[in-house]
PQR file with spaces between the fields and no chain letter, atoms N, CA, C, O and H, PARSE charges and radii, in Angstrom:
ATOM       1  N    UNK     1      21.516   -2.660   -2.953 -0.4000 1.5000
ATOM       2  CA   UNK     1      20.558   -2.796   -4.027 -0.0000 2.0000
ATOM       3  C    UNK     1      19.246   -2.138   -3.589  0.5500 1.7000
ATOM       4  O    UNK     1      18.823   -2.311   -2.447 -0.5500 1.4000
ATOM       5  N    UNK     2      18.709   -1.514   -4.334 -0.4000 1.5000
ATOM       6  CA   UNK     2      17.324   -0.569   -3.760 -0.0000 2.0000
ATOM       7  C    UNK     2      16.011   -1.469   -4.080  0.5500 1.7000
ATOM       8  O    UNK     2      16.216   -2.233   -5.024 -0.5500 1.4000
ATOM       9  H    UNK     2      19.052   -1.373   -5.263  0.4000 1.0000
ATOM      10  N    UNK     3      15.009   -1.540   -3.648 -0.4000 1.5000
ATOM      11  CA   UNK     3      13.934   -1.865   -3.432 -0.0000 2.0000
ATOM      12  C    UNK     3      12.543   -0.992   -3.670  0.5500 1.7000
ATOM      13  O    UNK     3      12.490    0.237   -3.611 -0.5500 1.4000
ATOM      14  H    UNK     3      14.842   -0.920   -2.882  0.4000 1.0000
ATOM      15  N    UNK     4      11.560   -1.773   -3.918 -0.4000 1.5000
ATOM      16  CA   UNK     4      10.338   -1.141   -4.196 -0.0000 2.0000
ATOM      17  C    UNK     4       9.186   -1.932   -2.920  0.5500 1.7000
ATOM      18  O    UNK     4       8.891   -3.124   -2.839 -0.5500 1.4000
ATOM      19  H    UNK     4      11.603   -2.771   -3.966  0.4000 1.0000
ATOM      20  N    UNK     5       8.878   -1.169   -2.338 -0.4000 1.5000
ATOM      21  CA   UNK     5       7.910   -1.396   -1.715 -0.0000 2.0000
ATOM      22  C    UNK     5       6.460   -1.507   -1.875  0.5500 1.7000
ATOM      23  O    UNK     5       5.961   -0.402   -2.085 -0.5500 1.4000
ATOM      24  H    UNK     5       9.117   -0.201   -2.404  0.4000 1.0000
ATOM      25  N    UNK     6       5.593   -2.491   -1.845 -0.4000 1.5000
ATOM      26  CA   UNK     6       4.518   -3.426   -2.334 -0.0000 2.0000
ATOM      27  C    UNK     6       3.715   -3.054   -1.760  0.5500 1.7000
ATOM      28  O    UNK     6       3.999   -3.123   -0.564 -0.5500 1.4000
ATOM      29  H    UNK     6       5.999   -3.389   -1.675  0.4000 1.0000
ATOM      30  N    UNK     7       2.502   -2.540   -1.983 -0.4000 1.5000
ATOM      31  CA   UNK     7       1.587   -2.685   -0.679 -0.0000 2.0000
ATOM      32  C    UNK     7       0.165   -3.196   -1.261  0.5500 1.7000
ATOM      33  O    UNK     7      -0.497   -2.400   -1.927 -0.5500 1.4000
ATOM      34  H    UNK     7       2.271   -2.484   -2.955  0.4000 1.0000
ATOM      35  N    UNK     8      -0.272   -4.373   -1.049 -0.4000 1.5000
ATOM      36  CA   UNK     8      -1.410   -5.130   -1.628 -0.0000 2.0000
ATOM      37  C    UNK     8      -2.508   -5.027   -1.174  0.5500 1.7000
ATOM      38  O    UNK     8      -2.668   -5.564   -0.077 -0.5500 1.4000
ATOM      39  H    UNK     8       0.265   -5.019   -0.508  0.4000 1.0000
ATOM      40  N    UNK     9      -3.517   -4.426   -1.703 -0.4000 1.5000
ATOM      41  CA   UNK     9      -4.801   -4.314   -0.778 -0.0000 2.0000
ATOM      42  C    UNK     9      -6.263   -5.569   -1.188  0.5500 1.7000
ATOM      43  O    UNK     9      -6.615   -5.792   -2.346 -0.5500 1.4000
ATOM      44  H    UNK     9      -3.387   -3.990   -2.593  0.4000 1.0000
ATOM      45  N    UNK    10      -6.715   -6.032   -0.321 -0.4000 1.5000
ATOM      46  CA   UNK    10      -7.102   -7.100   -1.128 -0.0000 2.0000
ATOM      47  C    UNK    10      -8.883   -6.980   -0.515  0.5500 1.7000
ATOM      48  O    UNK    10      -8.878   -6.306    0.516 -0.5500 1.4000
ATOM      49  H    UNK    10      -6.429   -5.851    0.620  0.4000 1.0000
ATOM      50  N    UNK    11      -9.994   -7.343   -0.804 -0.4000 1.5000
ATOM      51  CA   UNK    11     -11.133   -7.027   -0.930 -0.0000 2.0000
ATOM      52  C    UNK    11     -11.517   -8.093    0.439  0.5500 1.7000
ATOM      53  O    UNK    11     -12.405   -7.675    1.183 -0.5500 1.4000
ATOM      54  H    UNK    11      -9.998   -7.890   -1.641  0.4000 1.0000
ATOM      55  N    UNK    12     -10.972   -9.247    0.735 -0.4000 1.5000
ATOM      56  CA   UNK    12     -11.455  -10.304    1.740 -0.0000 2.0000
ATOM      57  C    UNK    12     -10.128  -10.755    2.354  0.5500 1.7000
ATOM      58  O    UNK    12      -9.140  -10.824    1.624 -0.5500 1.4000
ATOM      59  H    UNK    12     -10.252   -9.587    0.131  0.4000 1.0000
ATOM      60  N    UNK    13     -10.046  -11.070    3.672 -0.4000 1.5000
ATOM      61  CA   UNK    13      -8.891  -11.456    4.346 -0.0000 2.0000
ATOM      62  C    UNK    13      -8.580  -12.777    3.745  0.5500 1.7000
ATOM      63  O    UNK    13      -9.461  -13.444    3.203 -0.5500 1.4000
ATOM      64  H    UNK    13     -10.849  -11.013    4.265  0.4000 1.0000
ATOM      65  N    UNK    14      -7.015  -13.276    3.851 -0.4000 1.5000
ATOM      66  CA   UNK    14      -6.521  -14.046    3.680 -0.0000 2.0000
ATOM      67  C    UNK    14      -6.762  -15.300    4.220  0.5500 1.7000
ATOM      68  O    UNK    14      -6.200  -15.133    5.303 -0.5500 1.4000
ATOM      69  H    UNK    14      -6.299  -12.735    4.291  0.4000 1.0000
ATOM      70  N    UNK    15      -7.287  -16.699    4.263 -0.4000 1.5000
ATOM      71  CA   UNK    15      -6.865  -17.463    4.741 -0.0000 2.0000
ATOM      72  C    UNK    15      -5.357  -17.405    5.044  0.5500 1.7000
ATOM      73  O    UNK    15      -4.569  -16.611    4.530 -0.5500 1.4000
ATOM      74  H    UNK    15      -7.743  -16.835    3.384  0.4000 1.0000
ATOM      75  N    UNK    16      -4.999  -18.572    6.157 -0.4000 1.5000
ATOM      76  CA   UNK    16      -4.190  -18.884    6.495 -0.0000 2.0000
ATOM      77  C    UNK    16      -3.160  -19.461    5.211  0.5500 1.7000
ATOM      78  O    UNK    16      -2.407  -18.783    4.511 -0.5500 1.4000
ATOM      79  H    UNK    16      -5.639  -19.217    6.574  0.4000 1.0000
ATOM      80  N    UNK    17      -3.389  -20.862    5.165 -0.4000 1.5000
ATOM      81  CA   UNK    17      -3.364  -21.400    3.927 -0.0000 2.0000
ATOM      82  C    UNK    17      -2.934  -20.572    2.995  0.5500 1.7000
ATOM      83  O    UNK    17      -1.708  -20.519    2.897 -0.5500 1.4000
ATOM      84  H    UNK    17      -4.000  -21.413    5.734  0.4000 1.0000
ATOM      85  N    UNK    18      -3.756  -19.683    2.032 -0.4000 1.5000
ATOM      86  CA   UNK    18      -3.664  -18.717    1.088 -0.0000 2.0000
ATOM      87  C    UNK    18      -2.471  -17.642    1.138  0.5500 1.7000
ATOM      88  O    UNK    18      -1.704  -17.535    0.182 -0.5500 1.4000
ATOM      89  H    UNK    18      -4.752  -19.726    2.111  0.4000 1.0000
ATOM      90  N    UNK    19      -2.320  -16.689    2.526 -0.4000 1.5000
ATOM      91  CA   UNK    19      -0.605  -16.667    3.217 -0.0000 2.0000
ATOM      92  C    UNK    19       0.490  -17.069    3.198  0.5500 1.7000
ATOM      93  O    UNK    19       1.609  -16.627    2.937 -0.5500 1.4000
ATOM      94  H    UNK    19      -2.944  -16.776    3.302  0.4000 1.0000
ATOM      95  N    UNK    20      -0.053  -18.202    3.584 -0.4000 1.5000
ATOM      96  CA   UNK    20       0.938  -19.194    3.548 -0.0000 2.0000
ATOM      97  C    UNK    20       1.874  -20.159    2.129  0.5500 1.7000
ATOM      98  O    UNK    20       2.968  -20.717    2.033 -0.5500 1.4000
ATOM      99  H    UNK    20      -0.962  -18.561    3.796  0.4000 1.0000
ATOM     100  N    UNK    21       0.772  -19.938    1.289 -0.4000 1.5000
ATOM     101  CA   UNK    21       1.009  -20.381   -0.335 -0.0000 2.0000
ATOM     102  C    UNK    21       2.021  -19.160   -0.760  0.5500 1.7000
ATOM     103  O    UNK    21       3.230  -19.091   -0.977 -0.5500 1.4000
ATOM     104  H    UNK    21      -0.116  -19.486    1.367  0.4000 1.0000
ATOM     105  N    UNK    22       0.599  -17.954   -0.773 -0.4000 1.5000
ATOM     106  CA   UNK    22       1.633  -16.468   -1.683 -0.0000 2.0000
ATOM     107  C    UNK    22       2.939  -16.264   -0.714  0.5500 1.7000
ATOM     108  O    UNK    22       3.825  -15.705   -1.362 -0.5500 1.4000
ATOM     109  H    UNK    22      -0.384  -18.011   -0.596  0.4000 1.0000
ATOM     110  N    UNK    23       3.339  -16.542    0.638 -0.4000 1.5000
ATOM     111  CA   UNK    23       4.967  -16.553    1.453 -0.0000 2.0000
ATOM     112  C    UNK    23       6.130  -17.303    0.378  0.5500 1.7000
ATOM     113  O    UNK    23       7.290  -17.086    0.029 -0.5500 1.4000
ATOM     114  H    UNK    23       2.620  -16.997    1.164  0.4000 1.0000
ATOM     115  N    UNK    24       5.443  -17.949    0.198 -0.4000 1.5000
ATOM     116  CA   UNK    24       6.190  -18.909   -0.674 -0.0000 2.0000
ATOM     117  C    UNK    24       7.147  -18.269   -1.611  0.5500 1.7000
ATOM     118  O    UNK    24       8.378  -18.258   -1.642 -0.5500 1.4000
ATOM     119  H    UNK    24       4.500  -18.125    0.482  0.4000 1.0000
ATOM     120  N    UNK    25       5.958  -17.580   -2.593 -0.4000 1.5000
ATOM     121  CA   UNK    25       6.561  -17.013   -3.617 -0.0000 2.0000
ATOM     122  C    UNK    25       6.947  -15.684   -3.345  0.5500 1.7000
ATOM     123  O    UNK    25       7.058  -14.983   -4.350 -0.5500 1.4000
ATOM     124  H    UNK    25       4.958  -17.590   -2.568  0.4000 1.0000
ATOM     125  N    UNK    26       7.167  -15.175   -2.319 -0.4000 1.5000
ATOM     126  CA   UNK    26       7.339  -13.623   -1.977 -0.0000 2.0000
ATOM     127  C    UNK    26       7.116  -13.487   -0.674  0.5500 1.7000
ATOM     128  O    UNK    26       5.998  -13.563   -0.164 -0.5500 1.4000
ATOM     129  H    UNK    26       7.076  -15.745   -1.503  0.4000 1.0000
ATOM     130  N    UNK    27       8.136  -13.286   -0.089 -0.4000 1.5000
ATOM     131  CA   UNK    27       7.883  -12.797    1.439 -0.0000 2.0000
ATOM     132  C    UNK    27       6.927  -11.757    1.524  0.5500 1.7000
ATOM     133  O    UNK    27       6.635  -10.938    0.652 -0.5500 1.4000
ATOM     134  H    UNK    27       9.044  -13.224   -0.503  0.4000 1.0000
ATOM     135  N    UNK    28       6.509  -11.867    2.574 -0.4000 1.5000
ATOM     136  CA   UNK    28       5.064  -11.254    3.085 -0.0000 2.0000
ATOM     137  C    UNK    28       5.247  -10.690    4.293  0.5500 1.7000
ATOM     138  O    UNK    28       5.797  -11.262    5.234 -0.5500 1.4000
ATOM     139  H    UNK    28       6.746  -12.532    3.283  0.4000 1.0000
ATOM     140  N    UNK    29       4.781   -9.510    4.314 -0.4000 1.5000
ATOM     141  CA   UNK    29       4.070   -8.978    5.703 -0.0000 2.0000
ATOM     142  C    UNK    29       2.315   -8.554    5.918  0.5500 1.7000
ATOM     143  O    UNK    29       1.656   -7.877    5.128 -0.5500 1.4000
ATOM     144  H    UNK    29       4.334   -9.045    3.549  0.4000 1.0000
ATOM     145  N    UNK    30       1.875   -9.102    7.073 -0.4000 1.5000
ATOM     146  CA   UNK    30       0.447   -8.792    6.655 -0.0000 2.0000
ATOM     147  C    UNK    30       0.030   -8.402    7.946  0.5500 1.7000
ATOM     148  O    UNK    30       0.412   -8.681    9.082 -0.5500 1.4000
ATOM     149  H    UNK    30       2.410   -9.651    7.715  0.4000 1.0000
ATOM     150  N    UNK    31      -1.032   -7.540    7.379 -0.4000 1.5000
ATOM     151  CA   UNK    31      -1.480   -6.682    8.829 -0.0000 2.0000
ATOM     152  C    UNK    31      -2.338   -7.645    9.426  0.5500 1.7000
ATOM     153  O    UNK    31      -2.547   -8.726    8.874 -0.5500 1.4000
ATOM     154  H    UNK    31      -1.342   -7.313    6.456  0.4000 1.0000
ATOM     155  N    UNK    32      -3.024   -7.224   10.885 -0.4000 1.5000
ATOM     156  CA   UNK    32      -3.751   -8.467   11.291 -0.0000 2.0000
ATOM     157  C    UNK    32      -4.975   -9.065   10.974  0.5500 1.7000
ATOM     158  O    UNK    32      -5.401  -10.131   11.418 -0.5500 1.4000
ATOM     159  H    UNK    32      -2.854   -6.346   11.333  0.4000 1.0000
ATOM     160  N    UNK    33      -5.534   -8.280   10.148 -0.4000 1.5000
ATOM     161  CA   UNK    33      -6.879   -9.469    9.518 -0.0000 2.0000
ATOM     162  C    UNK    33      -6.336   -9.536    8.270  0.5500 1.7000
ATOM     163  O    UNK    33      -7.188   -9.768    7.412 -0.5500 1.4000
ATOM     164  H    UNK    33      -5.188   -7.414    9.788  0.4000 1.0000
ATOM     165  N    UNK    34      -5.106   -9.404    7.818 -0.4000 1.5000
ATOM     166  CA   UNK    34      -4.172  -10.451    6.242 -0.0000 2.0000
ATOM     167  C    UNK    34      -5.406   -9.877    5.590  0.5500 1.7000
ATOM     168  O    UNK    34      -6.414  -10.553    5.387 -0.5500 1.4000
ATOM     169  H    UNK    34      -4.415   -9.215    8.515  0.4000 1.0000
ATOM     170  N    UNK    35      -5.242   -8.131    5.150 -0.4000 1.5000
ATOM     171  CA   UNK    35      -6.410   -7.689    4.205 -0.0000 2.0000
ATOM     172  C    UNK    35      -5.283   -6.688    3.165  0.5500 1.7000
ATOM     173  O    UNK    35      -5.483   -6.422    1.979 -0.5500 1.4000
ATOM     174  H    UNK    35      -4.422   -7.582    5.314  0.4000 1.0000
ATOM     175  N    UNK    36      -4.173   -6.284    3.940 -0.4000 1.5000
ATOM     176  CA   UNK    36      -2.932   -5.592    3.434 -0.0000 2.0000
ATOM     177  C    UNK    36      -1.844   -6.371    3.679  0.5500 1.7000
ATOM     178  O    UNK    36      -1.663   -6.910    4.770 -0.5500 1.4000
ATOM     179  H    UNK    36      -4.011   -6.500    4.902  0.4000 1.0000
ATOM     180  N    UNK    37      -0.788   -6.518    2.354 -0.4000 1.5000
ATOM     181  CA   UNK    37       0.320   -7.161    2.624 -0.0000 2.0000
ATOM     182  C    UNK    37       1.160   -6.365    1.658  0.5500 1.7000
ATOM     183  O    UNK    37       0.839   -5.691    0.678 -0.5500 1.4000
ATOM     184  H    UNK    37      -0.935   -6.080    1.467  0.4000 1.0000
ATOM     185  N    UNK    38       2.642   -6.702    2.358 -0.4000 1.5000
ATOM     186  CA   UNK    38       3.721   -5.477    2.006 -0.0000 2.0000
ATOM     187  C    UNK    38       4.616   -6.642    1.757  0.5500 1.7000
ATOM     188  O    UNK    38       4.764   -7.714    2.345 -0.5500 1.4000
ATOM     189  H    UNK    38       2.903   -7.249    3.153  0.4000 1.0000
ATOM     190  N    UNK    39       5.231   -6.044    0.584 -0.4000 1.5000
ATOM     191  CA   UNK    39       6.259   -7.066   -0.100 -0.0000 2.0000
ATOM     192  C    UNK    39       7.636   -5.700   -0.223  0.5500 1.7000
ATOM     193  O    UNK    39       7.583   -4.473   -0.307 -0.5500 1.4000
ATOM     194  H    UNK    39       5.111   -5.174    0.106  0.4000 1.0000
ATOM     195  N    UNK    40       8.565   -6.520   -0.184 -0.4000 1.5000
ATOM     196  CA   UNK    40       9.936   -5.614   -1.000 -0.0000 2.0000
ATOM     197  C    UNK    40      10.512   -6.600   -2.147  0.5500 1.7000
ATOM     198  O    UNK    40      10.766   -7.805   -2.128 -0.5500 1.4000
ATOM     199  H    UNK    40       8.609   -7.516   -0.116  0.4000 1.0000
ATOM     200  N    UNK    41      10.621   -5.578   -3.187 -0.4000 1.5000
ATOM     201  CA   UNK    41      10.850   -6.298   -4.619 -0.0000 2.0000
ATOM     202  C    UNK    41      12.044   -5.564   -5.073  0.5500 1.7000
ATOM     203  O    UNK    41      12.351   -4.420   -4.738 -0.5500 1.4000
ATOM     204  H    UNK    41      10.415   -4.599   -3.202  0.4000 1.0000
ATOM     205  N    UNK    42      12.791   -6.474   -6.005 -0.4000 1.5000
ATOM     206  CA   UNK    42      13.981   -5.401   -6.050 -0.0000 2.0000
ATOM     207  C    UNK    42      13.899   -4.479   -7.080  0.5500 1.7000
ATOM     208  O    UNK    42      12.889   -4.444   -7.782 -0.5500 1.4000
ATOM     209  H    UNK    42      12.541   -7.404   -6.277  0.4000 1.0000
ATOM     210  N    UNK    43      14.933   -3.643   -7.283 -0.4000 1.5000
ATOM     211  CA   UNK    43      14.421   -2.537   -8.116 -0.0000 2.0000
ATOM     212  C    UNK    43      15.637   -2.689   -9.126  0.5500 1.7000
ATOM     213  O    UNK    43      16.595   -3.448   -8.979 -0.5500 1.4000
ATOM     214  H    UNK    43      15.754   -3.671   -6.713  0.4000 1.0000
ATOM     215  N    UNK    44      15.429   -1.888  -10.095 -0.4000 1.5000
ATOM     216  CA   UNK    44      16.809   -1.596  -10.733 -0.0000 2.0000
ATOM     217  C    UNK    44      17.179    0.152  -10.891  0.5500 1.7000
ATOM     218  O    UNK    44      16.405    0.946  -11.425 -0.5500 1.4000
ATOM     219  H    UNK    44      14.651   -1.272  -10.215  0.4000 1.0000
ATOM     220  N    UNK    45      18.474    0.507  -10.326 -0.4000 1.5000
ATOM     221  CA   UNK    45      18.651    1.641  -10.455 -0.0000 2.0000
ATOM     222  C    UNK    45      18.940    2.530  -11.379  0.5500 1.7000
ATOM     223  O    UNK    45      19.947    2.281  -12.042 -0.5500 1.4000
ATOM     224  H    UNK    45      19.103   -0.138   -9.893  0.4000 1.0000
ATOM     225  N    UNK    46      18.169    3.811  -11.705 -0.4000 1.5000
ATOM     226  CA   UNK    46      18.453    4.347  -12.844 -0.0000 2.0000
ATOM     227  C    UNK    46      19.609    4.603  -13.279  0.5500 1.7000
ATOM     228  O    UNK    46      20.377    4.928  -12.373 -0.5500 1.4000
ATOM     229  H    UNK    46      17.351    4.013  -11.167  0.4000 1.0000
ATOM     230  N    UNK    47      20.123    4.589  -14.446 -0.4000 1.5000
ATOM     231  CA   UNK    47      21.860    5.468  -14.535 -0.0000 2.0000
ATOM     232  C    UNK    47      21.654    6.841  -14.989  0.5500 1.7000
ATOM     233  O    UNK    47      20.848    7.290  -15.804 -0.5500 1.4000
ATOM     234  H    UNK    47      19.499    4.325  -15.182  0.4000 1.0000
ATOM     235  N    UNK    48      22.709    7.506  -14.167 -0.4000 1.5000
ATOM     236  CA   UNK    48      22.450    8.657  -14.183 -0.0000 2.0000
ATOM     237  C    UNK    48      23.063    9.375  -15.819  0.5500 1.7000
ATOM     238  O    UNK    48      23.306    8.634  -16.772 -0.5500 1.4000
ATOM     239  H    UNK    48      23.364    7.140  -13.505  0.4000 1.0000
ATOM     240  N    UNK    49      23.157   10.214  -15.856 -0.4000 1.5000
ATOM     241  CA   UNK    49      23.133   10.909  -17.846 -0.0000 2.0000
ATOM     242  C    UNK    49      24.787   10.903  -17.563  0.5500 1.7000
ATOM     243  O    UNK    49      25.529   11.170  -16.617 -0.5500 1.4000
ATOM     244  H    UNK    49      22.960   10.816  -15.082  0.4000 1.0000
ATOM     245  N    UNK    50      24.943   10.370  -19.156 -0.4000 1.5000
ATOM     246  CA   UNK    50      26.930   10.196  -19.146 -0.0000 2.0000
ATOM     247  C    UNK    50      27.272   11.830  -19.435  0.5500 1.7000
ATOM     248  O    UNK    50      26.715   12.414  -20.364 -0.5500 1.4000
ATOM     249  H    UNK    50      24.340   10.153  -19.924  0.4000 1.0000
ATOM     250  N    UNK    51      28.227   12.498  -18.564 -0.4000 1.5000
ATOM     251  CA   UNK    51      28.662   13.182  -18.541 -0.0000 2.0000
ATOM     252  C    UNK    51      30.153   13.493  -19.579  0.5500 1.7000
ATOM     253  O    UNK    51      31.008   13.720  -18.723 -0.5500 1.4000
ATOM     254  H    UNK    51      28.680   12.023  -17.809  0.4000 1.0000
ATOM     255  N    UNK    52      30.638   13.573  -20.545 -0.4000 1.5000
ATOM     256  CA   UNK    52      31.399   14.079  -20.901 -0.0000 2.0000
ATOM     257  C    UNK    52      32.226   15.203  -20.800  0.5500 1.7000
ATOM     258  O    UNK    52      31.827   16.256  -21.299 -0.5500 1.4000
ATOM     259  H    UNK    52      29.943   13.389  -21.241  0.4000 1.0000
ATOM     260  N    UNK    53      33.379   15.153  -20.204 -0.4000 1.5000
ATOM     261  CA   UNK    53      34.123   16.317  -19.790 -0.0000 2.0000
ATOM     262  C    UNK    53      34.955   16.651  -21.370  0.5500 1.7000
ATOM     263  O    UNK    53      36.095   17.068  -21.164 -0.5500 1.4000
ATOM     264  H    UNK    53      33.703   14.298  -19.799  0.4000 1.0000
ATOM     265  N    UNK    54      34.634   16.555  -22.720 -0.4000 1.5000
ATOM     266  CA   UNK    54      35.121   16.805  -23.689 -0.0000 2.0000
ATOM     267  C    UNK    54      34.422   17.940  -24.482  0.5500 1.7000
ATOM     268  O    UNK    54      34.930   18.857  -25.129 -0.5500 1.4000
ATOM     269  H    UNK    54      33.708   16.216  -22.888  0.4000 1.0000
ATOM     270  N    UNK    55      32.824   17.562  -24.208 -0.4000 1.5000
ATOM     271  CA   UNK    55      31.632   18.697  -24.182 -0.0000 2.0000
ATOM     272  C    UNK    55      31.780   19.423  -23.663  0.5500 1.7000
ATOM     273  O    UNK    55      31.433   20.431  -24.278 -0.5500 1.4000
ATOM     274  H    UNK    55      32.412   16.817  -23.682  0.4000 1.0000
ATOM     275  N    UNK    56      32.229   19.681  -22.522 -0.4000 1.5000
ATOM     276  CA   UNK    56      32.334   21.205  -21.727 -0.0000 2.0000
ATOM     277  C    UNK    56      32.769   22.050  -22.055  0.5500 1.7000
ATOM     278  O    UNK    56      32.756   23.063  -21.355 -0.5500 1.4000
ATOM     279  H    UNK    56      32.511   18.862  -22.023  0.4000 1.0000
């Protein structure tokens, strides 16, 4: 299943606490002053165009 990669930029570091809440709802990675955090979300994949071999 493919994924979209998150990258959150946020104006003031994270409390702990505050981390620890948004983990909850979404795994988290956070750099070390928790000012950027990277999520993977899932994606849905495009379908590719139906090909008809009757058209050809």
């Amino acid at each position: 299943m493919p994924h979209h990669a998150l990258e959150i930029l946020l104006t003031r570091p994270l409390t702990q606490a505050e981390l620890h809440h948004a983990a909850h709802t979404v795994p988290l990675a956070a750099n070390h002053d928790a000012t950027r955090l990277m999520a993977l979300w899932p994606a849905k994949t495009p379908t590719a165009p139906h090909t008809d071999c009757a058209d050809a």
